[in-house]
KEDRENZA-561490 format. One line per field, with one value per residue (C-alpha): x, y, z; residue in one letter. Coordinates in steps of 0.25 Angstrom, whole numbers. Example, Ala and Ser with C-alpha at 12.3 -4.5 7.8 and 13.67 -1.06 7.14 Angstrom:
BEGIN
X: 49 | 55 $
Y: -18 | -4 $
Z: 31 | 29 $
type: A | S $
//
This chain:
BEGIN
X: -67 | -62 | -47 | -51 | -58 | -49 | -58 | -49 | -39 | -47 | -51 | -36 | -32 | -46 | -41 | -29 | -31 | -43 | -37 | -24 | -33 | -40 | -27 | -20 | -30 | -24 | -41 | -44 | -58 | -59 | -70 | -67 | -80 | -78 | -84 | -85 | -77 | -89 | -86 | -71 | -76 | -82 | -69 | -61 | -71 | -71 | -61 | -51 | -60 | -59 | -45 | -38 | -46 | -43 | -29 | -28 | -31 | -25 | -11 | -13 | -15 | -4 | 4 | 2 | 10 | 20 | 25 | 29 | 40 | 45 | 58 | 58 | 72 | 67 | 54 | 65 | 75 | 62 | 60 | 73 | 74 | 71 | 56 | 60 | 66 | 53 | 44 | 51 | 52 | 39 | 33 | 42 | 38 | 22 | 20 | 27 | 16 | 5 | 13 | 12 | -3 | -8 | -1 | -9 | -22 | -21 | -15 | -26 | -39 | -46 | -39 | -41 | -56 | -53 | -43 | -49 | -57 | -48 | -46 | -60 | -56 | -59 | -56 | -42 | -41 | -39 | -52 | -51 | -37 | -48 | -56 | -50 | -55 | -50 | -48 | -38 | -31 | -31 | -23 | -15 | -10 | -8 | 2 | 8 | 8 | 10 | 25 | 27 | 20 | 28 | 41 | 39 | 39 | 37 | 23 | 28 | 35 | 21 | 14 | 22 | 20 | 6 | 4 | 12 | 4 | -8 | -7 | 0 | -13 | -21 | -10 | -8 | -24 | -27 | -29 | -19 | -7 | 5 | 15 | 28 | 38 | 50 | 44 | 34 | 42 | 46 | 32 | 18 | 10 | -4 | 4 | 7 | -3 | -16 | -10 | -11 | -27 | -26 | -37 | -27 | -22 | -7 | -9 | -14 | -7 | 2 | 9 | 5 | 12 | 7 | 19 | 32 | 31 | 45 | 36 | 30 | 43 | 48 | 35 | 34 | 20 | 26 | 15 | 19 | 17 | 17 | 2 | -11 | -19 | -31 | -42 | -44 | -52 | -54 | -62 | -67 | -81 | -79 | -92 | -92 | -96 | -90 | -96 | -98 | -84 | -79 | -87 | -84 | -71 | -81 | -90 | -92 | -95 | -83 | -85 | -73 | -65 | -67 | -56 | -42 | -36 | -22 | -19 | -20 | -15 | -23 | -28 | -28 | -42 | -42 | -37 | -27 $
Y: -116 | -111 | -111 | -103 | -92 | -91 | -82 | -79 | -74 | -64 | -59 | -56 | -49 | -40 | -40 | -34 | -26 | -20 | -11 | -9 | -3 | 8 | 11 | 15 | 16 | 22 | 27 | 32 | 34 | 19 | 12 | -4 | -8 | 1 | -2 | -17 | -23 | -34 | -37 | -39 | -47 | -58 | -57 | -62 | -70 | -78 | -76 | -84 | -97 | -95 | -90 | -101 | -113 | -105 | -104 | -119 | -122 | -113 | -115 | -130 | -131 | -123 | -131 | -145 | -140 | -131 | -140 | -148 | -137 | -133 | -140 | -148 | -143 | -127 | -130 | -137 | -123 | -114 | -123 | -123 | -109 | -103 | -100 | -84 | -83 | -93 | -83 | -70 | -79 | -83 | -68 | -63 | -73 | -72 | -59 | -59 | -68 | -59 | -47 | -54 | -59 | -47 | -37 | -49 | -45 | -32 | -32 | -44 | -38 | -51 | -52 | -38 | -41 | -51 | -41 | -28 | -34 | -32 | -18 | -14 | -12 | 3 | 4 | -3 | -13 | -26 | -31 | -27 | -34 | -48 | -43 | -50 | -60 | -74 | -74 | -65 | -70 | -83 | -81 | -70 | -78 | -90 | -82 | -79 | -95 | -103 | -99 | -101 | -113 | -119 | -115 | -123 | -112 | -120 | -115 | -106 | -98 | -97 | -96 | -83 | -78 | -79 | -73 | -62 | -60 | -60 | -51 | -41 | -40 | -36 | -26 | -20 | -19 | -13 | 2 | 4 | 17 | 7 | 10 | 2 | 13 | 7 | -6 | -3 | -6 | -21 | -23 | -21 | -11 | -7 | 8 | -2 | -10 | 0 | 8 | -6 | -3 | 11 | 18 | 28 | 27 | 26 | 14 | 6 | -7 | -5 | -12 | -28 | -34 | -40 | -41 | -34 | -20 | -24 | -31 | -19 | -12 | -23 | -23 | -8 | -8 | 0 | 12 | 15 | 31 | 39 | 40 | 30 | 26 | 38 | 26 | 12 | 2 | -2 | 7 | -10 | -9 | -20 | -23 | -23 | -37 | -50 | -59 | -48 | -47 | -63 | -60 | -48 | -52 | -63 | -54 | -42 | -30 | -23 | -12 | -4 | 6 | 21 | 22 | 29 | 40 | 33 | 16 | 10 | -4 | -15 | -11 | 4 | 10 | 0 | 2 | -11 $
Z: 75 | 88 | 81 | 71 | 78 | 91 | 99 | 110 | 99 | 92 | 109 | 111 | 97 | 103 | 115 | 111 | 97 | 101 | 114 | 104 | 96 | 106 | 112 | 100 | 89 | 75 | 73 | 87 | 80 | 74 | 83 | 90 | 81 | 68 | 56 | 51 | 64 | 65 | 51 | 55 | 68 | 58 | 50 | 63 | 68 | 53 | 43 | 54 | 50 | 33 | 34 | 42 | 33 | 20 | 25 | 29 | 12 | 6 | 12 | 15 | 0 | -4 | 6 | 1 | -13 | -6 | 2 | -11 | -14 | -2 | 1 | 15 | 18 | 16 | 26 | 36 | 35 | 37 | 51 | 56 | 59 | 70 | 73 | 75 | 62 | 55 | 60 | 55 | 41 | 43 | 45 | 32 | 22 | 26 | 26 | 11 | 8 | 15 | 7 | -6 | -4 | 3 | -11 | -19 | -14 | -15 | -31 | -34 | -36 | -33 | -22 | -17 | -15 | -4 | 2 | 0 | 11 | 22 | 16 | 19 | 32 | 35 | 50 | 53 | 66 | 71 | 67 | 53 | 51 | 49 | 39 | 28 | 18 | 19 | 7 | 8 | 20 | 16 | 5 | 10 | 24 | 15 | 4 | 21 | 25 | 14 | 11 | 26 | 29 | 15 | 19 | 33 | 43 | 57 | 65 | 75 | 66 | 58 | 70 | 72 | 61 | 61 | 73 | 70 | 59 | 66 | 76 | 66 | 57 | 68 | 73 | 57 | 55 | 72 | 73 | 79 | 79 | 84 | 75 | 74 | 71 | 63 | 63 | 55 | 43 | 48 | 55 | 48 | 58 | 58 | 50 | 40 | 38 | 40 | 27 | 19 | 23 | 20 | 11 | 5 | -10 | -6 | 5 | -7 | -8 | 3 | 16 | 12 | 22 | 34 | 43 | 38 | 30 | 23 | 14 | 9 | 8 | 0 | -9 | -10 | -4 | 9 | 14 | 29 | 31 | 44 | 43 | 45 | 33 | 35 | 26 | 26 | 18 | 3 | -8 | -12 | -10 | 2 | 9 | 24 | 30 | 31 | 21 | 10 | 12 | 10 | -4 | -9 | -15 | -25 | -28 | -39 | -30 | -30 | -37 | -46 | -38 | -45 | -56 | -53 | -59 | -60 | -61 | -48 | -44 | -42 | -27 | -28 | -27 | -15 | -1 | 1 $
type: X | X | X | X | X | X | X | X | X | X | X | X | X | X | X | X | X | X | X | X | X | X | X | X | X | X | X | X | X | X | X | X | X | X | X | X | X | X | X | X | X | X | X | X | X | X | X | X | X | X | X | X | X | X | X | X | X | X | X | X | X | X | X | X | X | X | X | X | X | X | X | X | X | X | X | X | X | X | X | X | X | X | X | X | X | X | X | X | X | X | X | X | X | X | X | X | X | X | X | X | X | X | X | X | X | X | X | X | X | X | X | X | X | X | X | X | X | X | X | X | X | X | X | X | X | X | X | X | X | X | X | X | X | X | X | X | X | X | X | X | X | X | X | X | X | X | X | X | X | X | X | X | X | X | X | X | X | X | X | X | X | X | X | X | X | X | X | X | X | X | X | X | X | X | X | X | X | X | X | X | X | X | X | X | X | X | X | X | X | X | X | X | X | X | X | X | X | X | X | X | X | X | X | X | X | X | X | X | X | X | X | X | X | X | X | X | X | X | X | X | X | X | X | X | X | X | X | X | X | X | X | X | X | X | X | X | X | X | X | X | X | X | X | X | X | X | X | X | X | X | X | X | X | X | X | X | X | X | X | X | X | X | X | X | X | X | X | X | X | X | X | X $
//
């Protein structure tokens, strides 16, 4: 149990994250313990355990008929490169498969209700960046890992990756006002990422990508202005505890959004 909720971990990520976030706060006015952050408490506290076992199924299955394809001299090129050079491959071809799942969920109304979720979130911060349905992210980091562990990328080079990955979801999600400057286009930021949560009709189904914008750009789902989103958080009726919330994608209390004037896709009428 102790590996799967490393306590020490989540002390630091606090440690750190939490005077980020009073030092240069995006929503001066946003409060340490604003509305629902004990619900995102039992979200980091929990979700580690069902994500990790899900995880360890779902790609171990896939894995024992993968494997059946790949050619052993393709697995054996991918592990003779360097490490430096696996890891920015590594980092490329998973955040396609996030790009690709993440779009999924958000064009699949089934698979909306899990992730419309994590678009409850109202009040952006490090916290919040947990509350996600395992269902969700275990499908979602296994369309990330499943090309990479079939094509034999070595450990470190993973172990790079996820890190990275990691410490950037906090980061995109803190309330932060660091901007990047130019970067912004190679690296996702909290700019980038708060508008994918953004409450306002022309942020819908945008910035998919949890590592590189270029994603968007090639997809066509880029929104990056100057400005800061101005509302977060889905119109889904989303109730606001813990356990409601693992359910609430089974159940039939959603109610219908109010009709538009003019077609919508899928999503539209819901903050993605």
């Amino acid at each position: 149990m102790s590996d799967l909720i490393d306590l020490k971990a989540i002390l630091i990520v606090a440690l750190i994250f939490i005077p980020l976030e009073r030092l240069l706060p995006l929503h001066e006015e946003q409060p340490l313990t604003r509305r629902h952050w004990l619900n995102d408490v039992v979200y980091l506290l929990v979700n580690g355990i069902v994500i990790k076992i899900g995880l360890l199924v779902v790609v171990g299955a896939a894995m024992l008929v993968l494997h059946r394809f790949i050619p052993t001299e393709l697995t054996q090129a991918v592990q003779s490169q360097p490490i430096w050079l696996q890891a920015i491959e590594v980092v490329i071809l998973a955040d396609t498969g996030f790009y690709l799942a993440h779009r999924a969920f958000h064009a699949v109304p089934f698979l909306w209700r899990f992730h419309s979720i994590h678009h409850s979130i109202e009040e952006m911060d490090w916290l919040a960046a947990h509350r996600v349905h395992p269902v969700d992210q275990i499908l979602t980091k296994s369309a990330s890992f499943l090309p990479v562990f079939a094509l034999g990328f070595s450990s470190p080079a993973i172990l790079i990756f996820t890190l990275l990955y990691q410490w950037q979801s906090l980061f995109i999600h803190s309330n932060t006002r660091i901007r990047f400057g130019p970067l912004k286009w190679l690296v996702a930021s909290p700019q980038f990422h708060h508008w994918h949560h953004a409450n306002q009709r022309e942020a819908y189904d945008k910035n998919f990508a949890g590592q590189l914008p270029l994603l968007d750009m090639l997809g066509g789902t880029l929104f990056m202005p100057d400005r800061m989103p101005e509302k977060y958080g889905t119109d889904d009726p989303v109730p606001p505890l813990y356990h409601q919330q693992l359910a609430y994608p089974f159940v039939g209390n959603a109610e219908p959004l109010a009709p538009s004037a003019e077609p919508l896709p899928v999503s539209a009428g819901k903050a993605k």
